[in-house]
C-alpha positions as CSV (number, residue, x, y, z in Angstrom):
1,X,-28.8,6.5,-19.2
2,X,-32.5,7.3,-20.3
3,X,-35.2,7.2,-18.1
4,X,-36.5,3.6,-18.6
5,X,-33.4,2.0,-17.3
6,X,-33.0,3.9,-14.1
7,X,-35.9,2.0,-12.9
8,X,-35.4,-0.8,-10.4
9,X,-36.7,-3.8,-11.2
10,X,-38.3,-6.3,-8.4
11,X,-35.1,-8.3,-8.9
12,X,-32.6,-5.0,-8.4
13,X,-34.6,-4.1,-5.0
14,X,-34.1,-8.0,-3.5
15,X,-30.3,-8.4,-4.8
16,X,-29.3,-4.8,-3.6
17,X,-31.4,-5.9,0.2
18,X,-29.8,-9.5,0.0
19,X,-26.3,-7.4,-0.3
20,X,-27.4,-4.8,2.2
21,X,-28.4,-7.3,5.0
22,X,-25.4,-10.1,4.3
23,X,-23.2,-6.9,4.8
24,X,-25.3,-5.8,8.0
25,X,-24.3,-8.8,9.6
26,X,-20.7,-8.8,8.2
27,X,-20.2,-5.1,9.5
28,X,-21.6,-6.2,12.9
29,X,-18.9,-9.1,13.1
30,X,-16.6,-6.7,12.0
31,X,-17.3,-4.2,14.3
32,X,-16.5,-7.1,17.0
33,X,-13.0,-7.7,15.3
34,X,-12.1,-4.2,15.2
35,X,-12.7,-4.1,18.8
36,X,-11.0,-6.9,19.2
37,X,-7.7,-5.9,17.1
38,X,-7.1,-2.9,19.1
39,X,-4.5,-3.9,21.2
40,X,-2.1,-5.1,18.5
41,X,-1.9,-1.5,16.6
42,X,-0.9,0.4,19.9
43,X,2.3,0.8,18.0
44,X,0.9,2.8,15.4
45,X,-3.0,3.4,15.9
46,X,-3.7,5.3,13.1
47,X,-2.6,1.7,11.2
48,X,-5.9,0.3,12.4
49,X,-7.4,1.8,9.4
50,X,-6.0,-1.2,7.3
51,X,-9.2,-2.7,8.1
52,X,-11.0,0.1,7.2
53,X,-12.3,-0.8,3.7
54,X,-14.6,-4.1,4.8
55,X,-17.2,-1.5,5.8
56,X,-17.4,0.0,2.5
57,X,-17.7,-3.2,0.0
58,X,-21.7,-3.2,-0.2
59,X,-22.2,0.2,-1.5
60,X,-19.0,-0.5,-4.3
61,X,-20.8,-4.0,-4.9
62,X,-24.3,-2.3,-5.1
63,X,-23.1,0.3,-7.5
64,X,-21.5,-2.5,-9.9
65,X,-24.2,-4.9,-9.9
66,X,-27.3,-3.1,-9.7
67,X,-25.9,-0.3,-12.2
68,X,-29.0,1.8,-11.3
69,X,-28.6,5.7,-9.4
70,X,-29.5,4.7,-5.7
71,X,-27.8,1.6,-5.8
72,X,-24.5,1.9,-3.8
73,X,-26.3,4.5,-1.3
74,X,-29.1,1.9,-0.4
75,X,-26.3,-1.3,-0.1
76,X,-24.4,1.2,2.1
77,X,-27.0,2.3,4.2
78,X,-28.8,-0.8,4.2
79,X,-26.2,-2.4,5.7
80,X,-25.0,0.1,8.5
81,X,-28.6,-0.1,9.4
82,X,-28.9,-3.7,9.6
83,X,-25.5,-3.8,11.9
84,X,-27.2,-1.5,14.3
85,X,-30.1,-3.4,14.8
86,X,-27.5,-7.1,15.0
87,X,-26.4,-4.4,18.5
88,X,-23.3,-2.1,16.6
89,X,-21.0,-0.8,19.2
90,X,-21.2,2.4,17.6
91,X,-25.3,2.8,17.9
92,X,-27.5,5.0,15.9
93,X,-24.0,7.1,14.7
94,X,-23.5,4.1,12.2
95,X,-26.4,4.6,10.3
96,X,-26.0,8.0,9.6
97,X,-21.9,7.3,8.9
98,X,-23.0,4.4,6.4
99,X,-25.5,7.0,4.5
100,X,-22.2,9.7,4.6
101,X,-20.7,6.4,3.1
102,X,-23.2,5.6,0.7
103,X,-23.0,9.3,-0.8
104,X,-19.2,8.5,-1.2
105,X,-19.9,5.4,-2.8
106,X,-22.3,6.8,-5.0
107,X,-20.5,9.6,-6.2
108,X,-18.4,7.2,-7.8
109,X,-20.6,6.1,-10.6
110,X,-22.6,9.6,-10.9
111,X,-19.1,10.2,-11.7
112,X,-19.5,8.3,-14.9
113,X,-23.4,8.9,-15.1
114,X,-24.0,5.7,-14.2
115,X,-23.1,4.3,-17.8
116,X,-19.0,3.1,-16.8
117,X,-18.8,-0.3,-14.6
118,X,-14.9,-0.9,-15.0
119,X,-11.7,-1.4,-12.2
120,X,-11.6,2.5,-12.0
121,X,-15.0,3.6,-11.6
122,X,-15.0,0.7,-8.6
123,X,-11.9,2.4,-7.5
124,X,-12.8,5.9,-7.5
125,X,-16.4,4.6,-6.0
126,X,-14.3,3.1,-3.2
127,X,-11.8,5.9,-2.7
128,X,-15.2,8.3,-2.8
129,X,-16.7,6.3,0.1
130,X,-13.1,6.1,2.2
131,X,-12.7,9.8,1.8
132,X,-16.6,10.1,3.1
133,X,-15.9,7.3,6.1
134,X,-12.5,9.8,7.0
135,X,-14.3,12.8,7.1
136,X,-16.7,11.6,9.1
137,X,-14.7,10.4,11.2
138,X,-12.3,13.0,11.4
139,X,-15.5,15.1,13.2
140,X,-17.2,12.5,14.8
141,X,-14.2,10.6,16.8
142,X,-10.8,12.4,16.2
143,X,-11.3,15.6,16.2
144,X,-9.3,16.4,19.8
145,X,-6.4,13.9,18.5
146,X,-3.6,15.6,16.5
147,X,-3.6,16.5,13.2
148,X,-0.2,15.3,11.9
149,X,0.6,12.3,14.4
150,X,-3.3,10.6,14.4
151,X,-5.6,12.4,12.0
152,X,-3.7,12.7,8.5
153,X,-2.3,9.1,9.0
154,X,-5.9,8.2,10.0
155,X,-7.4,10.0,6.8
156,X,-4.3,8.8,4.2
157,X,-4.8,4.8,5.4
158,X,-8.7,4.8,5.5
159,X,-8.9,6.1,2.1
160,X,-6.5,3.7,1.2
161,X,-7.5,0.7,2.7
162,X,-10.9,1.6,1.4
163,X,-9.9,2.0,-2.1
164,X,-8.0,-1.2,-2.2
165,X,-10.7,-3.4,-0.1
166,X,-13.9,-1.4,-1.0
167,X,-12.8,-0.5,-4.4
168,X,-10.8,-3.3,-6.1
169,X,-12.1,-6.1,-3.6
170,X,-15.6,-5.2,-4.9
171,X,-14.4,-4.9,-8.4
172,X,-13.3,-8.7,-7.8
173,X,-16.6,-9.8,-6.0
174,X,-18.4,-8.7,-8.8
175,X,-16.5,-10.5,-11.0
176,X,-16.4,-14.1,-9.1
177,X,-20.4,-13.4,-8.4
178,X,-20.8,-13.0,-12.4
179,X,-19.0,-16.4,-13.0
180,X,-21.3,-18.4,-11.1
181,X,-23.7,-17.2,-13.0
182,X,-25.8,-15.9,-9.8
183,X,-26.0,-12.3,-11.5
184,X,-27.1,-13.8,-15.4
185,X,-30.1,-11.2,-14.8
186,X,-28.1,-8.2,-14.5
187,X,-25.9,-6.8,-17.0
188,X,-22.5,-8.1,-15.0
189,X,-23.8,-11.3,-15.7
190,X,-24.4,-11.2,-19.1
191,X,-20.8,-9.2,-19.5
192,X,-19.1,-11.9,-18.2
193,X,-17.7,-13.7,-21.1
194,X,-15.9,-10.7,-22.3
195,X,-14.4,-10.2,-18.7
């Protein structure tokens, strides 16, 4: 990718806020339904983490739309920012978590130097961003829990869940967004006939 089309165009910087704050208030609901869903995985908390990959769709989406170095951080980190001001349960901690998340996410298509857009590339971008989320994690909330019964599950279904939601769910997104013809501006868009 040369120089010229790493720039963000007016339109890049309102699609990749519109994602970022739609997300914001998403991850906020979200927030409320994990909270709420706790009590039916007593039996298996670690299995929670099914859930998981919801928080990491903006930054995968970012990345594919946009197609631009920044892209999936700022979705990310828009978004976890945006959830904390909706009132987050989690506070201030989920804006730096969503930029550890964004780096994850990002990674992904620096991967591919920016110039790959397919199913893997979205899956490696979500799969980046899980293993991010789990690390986190892993320090931030669980790090007193034990390793093989809480902490490895934990890890294993987070980066699965976010691969599958995050990675392939965002991979989908893109695609249904591209047939409305909503993203005819960006490349997706104009891609979608040989989709």
């Amino acid at each position: 990718m040369d120089n010229t089309t790493n720039r963000w165009r007016t339109i890049d910087i309102i699609i990749a806020s519109v994602f970022g704050v739609a997300f914001g208030v998403i991850f906020w609901a979200w927030g409320l339904l994990w909270s709420a869903t706790e009590g039916a995985f007593t039996f298996f908390p670690p299995a929670q983490a099914l859930l998981y990959g919801v928080w990491l769709l903006p930054g995968v989406l970012g990345g594919l739309v946009i197609r631009r170095p920044g892209a999936a951080f700022y979705c990310e980190f828009l978004a976890a920012l945006v959830s904390v001001l909706l009132g987050s349960q989690w506070g201030l901690v989920a804006v730096m978590q969503g930029a550890f998340q964004g780096v994850g996410a990002e990674l992904g298509f620096a991967a591919f130097r920016y110039r790959s857009f397919r199913l893997p590339v979205a899956l490696l971008s979500g799969t980046l961003a899980g293993l991010a989320a789990a690390i986190f994690d892993q320090i931030r909330y669980y790090s007193e829990l034990d390793l093989l019964s809480f902490r490895l599950p934990m890890l294993v279904i987070t980066i699965v869940s976010t691969t599958v939601i995050a990675g392939a769910g965002g991979w989908l997104l893109t695609r249904a967004l591209a047939n409305t013809g909503v993203l005819d501006r960006f490349p997706v868009g104009r891609d979608r006939a040989l989709i």
